[in-house]
C-alpha positions as CSV (number, residue, x, y, z in Angstrom):
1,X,176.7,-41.7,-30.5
2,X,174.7,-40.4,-27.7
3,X,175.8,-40.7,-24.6
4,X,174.0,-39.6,-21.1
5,X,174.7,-35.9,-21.2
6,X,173.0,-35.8,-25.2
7,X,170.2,-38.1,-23.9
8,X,169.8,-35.0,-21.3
9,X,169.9,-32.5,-23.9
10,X,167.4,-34.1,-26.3
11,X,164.7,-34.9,-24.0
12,X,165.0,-31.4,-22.1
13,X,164.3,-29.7,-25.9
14,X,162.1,-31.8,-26.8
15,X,159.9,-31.3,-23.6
16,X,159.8,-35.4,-22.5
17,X,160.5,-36.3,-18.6
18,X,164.4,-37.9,-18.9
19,X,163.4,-40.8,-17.1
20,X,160.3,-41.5,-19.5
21,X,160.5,-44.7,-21.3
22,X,160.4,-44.9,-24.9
23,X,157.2,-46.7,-25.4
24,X,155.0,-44.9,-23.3
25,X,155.6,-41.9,-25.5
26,X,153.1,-40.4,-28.4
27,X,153.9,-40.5,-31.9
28,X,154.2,-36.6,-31.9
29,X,156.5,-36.8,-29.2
30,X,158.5,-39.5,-30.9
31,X,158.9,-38.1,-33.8
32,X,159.7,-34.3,-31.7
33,X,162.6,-36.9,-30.8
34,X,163.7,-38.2,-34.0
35,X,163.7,-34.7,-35.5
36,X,166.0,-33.4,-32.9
37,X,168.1,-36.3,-33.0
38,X,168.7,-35.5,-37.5
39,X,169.4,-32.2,-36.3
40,X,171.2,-32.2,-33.1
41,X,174.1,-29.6,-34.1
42,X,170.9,-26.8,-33.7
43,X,169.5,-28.2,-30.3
44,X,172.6,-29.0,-28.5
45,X,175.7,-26.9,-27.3
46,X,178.7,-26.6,-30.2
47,X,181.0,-28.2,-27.8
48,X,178.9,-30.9,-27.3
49,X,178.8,-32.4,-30.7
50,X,181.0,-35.5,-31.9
51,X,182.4,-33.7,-35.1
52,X,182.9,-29.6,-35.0
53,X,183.8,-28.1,-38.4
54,X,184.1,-30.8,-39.9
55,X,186.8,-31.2,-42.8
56,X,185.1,-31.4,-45.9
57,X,182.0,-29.4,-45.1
58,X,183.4,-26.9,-42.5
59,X,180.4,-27.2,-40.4
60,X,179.1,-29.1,-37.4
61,X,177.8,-32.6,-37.1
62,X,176.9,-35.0,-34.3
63,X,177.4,-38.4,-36.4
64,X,175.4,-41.7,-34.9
65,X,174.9,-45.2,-35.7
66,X,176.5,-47.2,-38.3
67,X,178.3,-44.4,-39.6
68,X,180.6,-43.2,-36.9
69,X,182.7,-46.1,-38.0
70,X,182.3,-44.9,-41.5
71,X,183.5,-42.0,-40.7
72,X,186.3,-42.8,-38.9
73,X,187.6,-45.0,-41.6
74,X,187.6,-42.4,-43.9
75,X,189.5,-40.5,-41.8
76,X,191.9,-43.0,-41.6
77,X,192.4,-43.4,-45.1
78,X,193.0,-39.7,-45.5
79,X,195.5,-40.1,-43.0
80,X,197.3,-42.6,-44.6
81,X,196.6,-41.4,-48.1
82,X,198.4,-38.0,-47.7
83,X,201.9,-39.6,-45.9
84,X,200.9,-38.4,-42.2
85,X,202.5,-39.0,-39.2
86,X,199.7,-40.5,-37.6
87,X,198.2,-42.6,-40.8
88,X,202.0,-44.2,-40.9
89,X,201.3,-45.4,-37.9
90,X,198.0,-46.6,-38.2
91,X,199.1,-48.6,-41.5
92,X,202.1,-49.8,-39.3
93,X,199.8,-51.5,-36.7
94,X,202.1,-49.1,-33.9
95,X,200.4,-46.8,-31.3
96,X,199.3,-43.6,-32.7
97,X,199.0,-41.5,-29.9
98,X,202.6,-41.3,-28.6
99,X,202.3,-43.8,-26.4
100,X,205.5,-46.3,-25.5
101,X,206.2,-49.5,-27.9
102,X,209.4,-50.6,-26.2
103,X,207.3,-52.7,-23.9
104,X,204.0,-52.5,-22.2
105,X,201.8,-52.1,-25.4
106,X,198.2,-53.5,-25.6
107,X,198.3,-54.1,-29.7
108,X,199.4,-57.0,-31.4
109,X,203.1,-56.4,-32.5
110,X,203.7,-54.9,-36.3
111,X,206.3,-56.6,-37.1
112,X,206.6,-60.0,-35.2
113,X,209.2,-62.4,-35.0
114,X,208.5,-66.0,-34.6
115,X,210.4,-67.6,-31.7
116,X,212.3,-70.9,-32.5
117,X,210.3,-74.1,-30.9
């Protein structure tokens, strides 16, 4: 996604006032925009990206729209696929990232009992 700090970045390279609004811009400047945007791991700091080095291509992305779930899901899936800790615990409907389960959790329970009526 981008956020307030990558709107920042994109409108400072691309030369546009940051509190311009989108329809007052020209089409060269829109599409200065759109071409920073497909390329965003050249214009903005490494660090600042959503997905550094990443695992099947070794390089850096900055992944928007539609597929950051994508992404994530595949992640999942390889997590799961290959026996990990954490892709156990993400098929187990449990908290993945160490927090408590004896009480206080904010997921529906895994494993549920029904209570007698």
């Amino acid at each position: 996604g981008i956020n307030l700090h990558m709107s920042a970045v994109i409108a400072d390279k691309a030369g546009i006032s940051r509190t311009e609004k989108i329809g007052n811009l020209s089409d060269e400047q829109v599409a200065k925009l759109q071409e920073i945007v497909s390329n965003l791991p050249n214009y903005a700091p490494e660090w600042m990206v959503n997905r550094r080095k990443d695992l099947f291509t070794g390089e850096n992305k900055h992944i928007i729209g539609a597929d950051i779930a994508r992404v994530l899901r595949v992640d999942i899936n390889r997590l799961k696929k290959i026996r990990a800790y954490r892709g156990i615990r993400h098929e187990l409907g449990l908290a993945v990232r160490g927090q408590r389960t004896r009480s206080n959790r904010r997921q529906g329970l895994a494993l549920g009992v029904s209570r007698k009526r």
